[in-house]
C-alpha positions in Angstrom: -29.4 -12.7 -46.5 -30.7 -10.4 -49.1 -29.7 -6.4 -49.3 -30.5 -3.9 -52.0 -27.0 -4.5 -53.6 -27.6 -7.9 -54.5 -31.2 -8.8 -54.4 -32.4 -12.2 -54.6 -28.6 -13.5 -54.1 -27.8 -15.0 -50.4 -24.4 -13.6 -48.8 -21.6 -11.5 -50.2 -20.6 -12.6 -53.4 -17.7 -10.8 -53.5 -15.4 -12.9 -51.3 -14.9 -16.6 -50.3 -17.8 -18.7 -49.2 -18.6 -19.3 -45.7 -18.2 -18.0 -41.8 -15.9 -14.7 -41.3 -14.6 -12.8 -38.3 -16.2 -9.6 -37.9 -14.0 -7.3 -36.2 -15.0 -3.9 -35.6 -13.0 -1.1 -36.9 -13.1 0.6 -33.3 -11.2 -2.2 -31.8 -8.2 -1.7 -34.6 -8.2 2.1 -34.6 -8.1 2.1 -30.2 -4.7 3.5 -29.0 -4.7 0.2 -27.0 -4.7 -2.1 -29.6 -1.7 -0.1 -31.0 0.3 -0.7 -28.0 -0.4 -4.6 -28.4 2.3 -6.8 -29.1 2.2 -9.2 -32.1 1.6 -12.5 -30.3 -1.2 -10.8 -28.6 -3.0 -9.3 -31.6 -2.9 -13.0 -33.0 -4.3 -14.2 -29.6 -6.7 -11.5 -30.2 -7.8 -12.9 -33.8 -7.9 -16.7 -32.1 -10.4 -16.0 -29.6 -12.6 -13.7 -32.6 -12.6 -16.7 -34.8 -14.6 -18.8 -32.3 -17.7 -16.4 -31.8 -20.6 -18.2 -33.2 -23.5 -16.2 -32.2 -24.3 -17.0 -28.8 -21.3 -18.2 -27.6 -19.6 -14.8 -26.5 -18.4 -15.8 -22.8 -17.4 -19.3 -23.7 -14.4 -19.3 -26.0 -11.5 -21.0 -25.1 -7.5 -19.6 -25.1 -6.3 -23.0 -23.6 -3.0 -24.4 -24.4 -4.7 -27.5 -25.9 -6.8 -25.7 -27.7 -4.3 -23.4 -29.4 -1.6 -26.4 -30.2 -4.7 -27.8 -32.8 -3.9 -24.3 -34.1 -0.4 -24.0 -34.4 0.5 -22.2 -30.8 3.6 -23.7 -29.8 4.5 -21.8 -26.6 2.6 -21.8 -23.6 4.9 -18.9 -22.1 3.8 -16.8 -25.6 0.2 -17.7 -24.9 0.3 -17.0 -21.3 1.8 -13.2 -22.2 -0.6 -12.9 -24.7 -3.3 -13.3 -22.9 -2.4 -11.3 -19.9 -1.7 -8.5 -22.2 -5.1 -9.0 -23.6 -6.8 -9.5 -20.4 -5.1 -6.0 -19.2 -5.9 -4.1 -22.2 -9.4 -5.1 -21.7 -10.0 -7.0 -25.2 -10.8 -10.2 -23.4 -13.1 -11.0 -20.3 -12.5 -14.1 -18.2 -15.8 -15.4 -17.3 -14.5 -18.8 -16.0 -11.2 -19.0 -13.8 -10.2 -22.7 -15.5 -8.4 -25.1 -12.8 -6.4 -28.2 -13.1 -6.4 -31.3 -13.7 -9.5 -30.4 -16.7 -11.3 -27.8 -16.6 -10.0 -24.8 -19.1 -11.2 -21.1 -18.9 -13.7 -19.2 -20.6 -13.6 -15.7 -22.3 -15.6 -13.3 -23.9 -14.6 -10.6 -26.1 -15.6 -7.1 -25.0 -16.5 -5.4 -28.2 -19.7 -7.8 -28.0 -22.4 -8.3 -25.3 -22.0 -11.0 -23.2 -24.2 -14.0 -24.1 -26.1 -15.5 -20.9 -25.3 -18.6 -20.4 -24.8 -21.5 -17.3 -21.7 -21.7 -15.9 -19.8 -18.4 -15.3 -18.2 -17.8 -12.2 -19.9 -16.0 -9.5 -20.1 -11.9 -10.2 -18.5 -12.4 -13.7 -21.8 -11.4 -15.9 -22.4 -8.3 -13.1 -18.5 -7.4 -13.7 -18.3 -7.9 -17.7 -17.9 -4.7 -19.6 -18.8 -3.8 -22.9 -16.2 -1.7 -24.8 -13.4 -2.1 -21.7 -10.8 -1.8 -24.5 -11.6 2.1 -25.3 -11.4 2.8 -21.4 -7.9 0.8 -21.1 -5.6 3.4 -23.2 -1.9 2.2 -22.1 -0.5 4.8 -19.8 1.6 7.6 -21.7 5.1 6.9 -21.5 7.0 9.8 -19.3 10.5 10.7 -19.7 9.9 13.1 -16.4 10.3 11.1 -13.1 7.1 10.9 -10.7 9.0 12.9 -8.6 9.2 16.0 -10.5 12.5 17.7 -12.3 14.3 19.2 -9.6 17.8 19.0 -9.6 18.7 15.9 -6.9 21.2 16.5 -3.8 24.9 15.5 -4.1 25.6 16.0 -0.2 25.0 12.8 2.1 21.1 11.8 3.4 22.9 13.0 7.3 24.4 16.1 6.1 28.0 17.6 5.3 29.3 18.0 8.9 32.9 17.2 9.6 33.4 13.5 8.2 35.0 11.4 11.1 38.6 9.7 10.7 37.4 6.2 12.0 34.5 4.1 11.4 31.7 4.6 13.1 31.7 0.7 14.2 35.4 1.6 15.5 39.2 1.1 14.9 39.7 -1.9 12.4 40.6 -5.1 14.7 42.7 -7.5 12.8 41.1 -10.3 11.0 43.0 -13.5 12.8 42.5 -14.2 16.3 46.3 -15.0 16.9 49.3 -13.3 17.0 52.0 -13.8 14.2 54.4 -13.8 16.7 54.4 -16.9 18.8 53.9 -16.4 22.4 57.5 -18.0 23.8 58.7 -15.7 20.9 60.3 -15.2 17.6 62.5 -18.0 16.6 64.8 -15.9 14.9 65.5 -13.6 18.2 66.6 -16.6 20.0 69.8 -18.1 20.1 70.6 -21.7 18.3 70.6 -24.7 20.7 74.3 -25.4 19.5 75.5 -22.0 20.4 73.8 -22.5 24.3 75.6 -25.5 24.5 79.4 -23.9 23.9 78.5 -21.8 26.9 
């Protein structure tokens, strides 16, 4: 491709030969992308490196996939990708299923290429630039519930605080008595002393 910086020469001379990842600067500057953890901004750069041109919608994040590129954990992938699903980087087009079929994704700072095979709905709900609308939430250190100061009596009041249980007296734990019931062995009288008699 020829531009008026280096007319007659094909590409960009100024770096390595071949296919790059063009990532926009919007998607790096976005407050969401700055809330992203590390595993999920290298997610992030996996699922860039396999737009093509028309393929936006079909790109694969599969465990099987990523182990060819040095993705080890399937729980890191898994978070990684819910992360970027949530932050809206990432579009699943095709809800993958066991035992072989893998889903598909598209990246949201491009338009979604038409092609067969999405799922029902998923080119009608694709959106273009979701990751600028998904800002992470501000983080509050002011309850939901307001600032006022919270109450220190009991939910039922401070009324006059009862001297027993309210399921009653305690009842003792064994169902016997300690005392045997023809009585205490040590009240009685020794069989050799009722015989003197």
């Amino acid at each position: 491709m020829a531009n008026a910086r280096n007319r007659g020469q094909k590409g960009d001379t100024g770096r390595d030969a071949g296919p790059f990842i063009a990532l926009p600067w919007s998607v790096m500057d976005c407050v969401a992308y700055a809330s992203l953890s590390h595993p999920a901004r290298s997610l992030l750069y996996e699922v860039a490196r396999q737009f093509v041109r028309d393929n936006n919608g079909r790109m694969l994040l599969s465990g099987a996939y990523l182990a060819k590129r040095g993705w080890k954990s399937a729980d890191v992938i898994t978070r990684a990708k819910r992360e970027l699903l949530a932050a809206g980087f990432i579009f699943e087009t095709v809800k993958g299923h066991r035992p072989n079929r893998a889903s598909w994704y598209a990246v949201t700072w491009r338009t979604l290429d038409k092609l067969p095979g999405y799922d029902t709905g998923a080119a009608l709900t694709f959106e273009r630039g979701a990751y600028q609308k998904n800002a992470p939430l501000k983080k509050s250190l002011i309850p939901s519930h307001g600032v006022e100061s919270p109450a220190i009596a009991p939910p039922h009041g401070v009324g006059a605080v009862l001297s027993t249980p309210p399921y009653g007296a305690i009842k003792a734990a064994l169902g016997h008595f300690s005392t045997p019931s023809h009585g205490n062995h040590l009240e009685m009288p020794s069989p050799a002393i009722q015989t003197t008699h």
